[in-house]
C-alpha positions in Angstrom: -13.0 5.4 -7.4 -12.6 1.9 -8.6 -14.6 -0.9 -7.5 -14.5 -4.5 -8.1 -17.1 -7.1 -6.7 -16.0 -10.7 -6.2 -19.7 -12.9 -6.0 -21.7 -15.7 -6.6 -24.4 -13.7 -7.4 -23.6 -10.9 -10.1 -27.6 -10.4 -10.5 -28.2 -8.9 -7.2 -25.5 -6.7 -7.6 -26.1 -5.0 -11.6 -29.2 -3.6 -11.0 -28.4 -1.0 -8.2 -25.7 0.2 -10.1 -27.8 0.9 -13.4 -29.6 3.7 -11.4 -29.6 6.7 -9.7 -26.3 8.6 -8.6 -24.2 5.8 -9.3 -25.3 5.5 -12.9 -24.5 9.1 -13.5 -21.0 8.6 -11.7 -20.2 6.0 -13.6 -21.5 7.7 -16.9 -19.1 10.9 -15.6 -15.9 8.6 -15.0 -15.8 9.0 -11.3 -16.5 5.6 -10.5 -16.0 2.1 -12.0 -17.5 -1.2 -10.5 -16.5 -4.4 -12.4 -18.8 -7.5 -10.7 -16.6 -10.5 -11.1 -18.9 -14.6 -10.9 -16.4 -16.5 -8.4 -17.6 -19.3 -10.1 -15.5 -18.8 -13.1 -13.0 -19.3 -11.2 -13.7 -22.7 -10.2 -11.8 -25.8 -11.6 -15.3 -28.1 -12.4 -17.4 -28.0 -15.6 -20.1 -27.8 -13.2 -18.7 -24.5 -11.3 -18.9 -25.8 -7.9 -18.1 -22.7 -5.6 -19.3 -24.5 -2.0 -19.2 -26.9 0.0 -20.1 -28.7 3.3 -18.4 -27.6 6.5 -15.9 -29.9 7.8 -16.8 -31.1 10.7 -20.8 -31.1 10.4 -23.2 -28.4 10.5 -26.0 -26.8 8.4 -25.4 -24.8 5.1 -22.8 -24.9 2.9 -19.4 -23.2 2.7 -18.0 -21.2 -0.1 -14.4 -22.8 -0.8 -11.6 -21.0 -0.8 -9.5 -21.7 -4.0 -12.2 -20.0 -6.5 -11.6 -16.5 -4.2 -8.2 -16.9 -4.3 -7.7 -17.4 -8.1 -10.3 -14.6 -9.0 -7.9 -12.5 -6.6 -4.5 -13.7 -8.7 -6.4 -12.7 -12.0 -7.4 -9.2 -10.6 -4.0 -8.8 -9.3 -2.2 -10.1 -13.1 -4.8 -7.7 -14.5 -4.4 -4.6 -13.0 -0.5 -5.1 -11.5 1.1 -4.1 -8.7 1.9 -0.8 -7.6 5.6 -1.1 -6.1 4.9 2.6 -4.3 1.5 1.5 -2.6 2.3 -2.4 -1.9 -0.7 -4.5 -3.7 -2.6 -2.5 -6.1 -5.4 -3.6 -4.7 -7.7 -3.3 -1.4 -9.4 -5.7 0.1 -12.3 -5.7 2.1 -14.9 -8.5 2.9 -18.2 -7.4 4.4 -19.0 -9.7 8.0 -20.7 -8.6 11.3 -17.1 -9.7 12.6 -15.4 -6.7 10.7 -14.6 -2.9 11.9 -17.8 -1.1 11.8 -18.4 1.2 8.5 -18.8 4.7 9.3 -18.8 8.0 7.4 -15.3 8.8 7.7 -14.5 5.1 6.5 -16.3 6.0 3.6 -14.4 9.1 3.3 -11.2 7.0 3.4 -12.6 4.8 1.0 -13.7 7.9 -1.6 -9.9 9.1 -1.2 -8.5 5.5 -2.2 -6.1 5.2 -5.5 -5.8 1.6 -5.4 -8.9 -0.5 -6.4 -11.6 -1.7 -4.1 -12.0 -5.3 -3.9 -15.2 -7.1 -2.3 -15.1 -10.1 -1.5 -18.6 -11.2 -1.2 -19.7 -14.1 1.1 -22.9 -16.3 1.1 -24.2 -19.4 2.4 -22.9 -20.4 6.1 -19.5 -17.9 5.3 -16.6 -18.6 3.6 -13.6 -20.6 4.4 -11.1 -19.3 7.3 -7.9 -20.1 4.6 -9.6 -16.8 2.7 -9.2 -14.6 5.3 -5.8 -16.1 6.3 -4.7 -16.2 2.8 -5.4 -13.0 1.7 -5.9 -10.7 5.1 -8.9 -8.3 3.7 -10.2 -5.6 5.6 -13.0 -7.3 7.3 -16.1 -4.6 7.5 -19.6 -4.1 9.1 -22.4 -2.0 8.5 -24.4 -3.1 11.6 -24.5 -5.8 14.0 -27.3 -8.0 12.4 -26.9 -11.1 9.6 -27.8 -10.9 5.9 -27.8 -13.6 3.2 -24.4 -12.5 1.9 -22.3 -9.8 1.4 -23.6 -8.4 -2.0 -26.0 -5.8 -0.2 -23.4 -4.4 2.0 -21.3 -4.3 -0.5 -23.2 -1.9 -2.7 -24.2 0.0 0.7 -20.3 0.5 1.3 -19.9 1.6 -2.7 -23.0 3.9 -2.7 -21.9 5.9 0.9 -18.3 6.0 -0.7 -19.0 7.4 -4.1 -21.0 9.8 -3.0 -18.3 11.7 -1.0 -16.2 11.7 -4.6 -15.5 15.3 -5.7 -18.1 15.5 -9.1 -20.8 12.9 -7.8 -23.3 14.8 -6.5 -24.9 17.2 -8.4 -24.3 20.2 -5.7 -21.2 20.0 -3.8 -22.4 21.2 -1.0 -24.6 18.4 -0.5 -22.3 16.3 1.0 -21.3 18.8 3.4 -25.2 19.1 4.6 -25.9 15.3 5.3 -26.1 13.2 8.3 -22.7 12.2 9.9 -20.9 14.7 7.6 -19.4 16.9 11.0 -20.7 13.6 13.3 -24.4 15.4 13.8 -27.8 14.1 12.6 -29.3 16.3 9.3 -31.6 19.2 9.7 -35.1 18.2 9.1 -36.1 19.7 5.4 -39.2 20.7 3.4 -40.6 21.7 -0.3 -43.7 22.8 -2.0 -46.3 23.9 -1.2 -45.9 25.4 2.1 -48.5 23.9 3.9 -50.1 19.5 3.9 -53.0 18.3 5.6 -52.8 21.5 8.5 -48.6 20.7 8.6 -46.4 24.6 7.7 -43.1 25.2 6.6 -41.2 26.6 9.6 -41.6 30.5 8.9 -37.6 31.3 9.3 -37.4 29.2 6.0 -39.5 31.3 3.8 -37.9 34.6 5.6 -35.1 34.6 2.8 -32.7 35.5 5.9 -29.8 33.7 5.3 -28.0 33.7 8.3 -31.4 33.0 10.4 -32.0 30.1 8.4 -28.3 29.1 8.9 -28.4 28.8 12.6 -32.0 27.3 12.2 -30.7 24.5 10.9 -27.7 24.0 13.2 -30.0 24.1 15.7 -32.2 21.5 14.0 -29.3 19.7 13.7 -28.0 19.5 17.0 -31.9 19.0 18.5 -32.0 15.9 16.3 -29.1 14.6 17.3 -29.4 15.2 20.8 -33.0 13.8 20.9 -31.9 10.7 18.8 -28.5 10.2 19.1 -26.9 11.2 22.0 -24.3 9.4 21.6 -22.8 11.7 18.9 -22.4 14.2 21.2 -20.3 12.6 24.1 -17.1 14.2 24.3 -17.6 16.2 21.7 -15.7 19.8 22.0 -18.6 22.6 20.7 -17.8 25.6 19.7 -19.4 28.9 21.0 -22.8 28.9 18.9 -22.6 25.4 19.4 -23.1 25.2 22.9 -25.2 27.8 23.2 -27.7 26.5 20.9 -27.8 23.0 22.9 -28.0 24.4 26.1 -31.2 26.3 24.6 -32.6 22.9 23.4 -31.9 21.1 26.4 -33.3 23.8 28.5 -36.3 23.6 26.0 -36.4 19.8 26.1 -36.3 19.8 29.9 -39.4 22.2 30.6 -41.3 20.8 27.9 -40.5 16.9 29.1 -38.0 16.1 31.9 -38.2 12.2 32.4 -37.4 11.6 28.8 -34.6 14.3 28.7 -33.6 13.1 32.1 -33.1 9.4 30.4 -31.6 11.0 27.1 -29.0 13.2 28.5 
């Protein structure tokens, strides 16, 4: 997986990548991020990236020449793939864009051409970028930030993880929230009892296949209880549906106005 970051800001960016999974992925060779100042692209010895809106308002505007030019050097650099189009793929992080989800980041983990984030700040950037260059306009959640650095590295992080060799244990992937659309089991360590609070006893049971349905039926009872909407229209299998109808049955008898407005 191969990143690059387009900013005004590199300094919020390096950090998160020095740490953590996606040090050791880049370390591996399974992922490459290469953070790009916009402002090197600008034509002024005084690197002038933004400007005032036209038309009046508060903030500034990032202009849109310095994002196209650091576009035409990434595209001289790296080519074009005749088979695939542009080798490169463009996305710009707004609360305008298609919201991110985990089989977007699935998508994104399977990607051969090289991720490019365009990274606004300020008031936004000019409407010619968009026009200009059509990226993939992307979301992680219906709420403003400062710029587009931190969803950026959210997007990367959920991505890279999903890359065959990141993870330590494969399987981890497989186990996490969202991976089949279901909230994660709850799950517990050493020692086996805080403050009064016990590991559930089916964990420490060494049965295999009880602990295997316990935590599908974890799974579902989260996500029923706090997501709901996960489940709607969702086509269960056998063990499926018979371990939610035992948890809503549960969750009925035990409190029926709040399962009444979950359900």
């Amino acid at each position: 997986m191969r990143c690059d970051i387009l900013t005004l800001f590199p300094e919020m960016v390096a950090p998160v990548l020095d740490h953590s999974i996606l040090k050791r992925a880049q370390e591996k060779g399974l992922l490459e991020v290469c953070i790009h100042n916009i402002r090197d692209y600008t034509f002024d010895r005084h690197k002038v990236a933004d400007d005032v809106p036209y038309g009046g308002g508060a903030g500034m505007v990032m202009k849109a020449e310095p994002i196209f030019r650091a576009v035409d050097a990434l595209r001289d650099r790296y080519g074009r793939a005749v088979d695939e189009g542009l080798s490169l793929r463009l996305l710009m992080p707004t609360p305008q864009g298609r919201p991110f989800t985990q089989d977007y980041a699935r998508d994104l983990a399977g990607e051969r051409r090289r991720l490019v984030f365009i990274c606004g700040h300020y008031e936004g950037i000019d409407e010619r970028v968009r026009l200009g260059l059509d990226p993939e306009e992307v979301s992680i959640g219906d709420y403003v930030l400062t710029g587009g650095e931190l969803p950026a590295l959210v997007i990367i992080d959920a991505a890279a993880r999903l890359v065959p060799g990141v993870l330590g244990d494969p399987e981890s992937a497989m186990h996490e929230s969202f991976s089949d659309a279901l909230l994660e089991y709850p799950q517990y360590t050493r020692p086996p009892e805080v403050r009064g609070l016990t590991v559930p006893e089916v964990l420490l049971s060494g049965h295999h296949e009880a602990i295997r349905v316990w935590r599908r039926r974890e799974a579902l009872r989260s996500t029923y209880m706090k997501r709901p909407d996960l489940l709607r229209d969702r086509v269960f299998n056998e063990e499926d549906q018979r371990l939610l109808d035992e948890i809503v049955r549960e969750c009925v008898k035990t409190a029926p106005v709040r399962c009444g407005e979950e359900g």
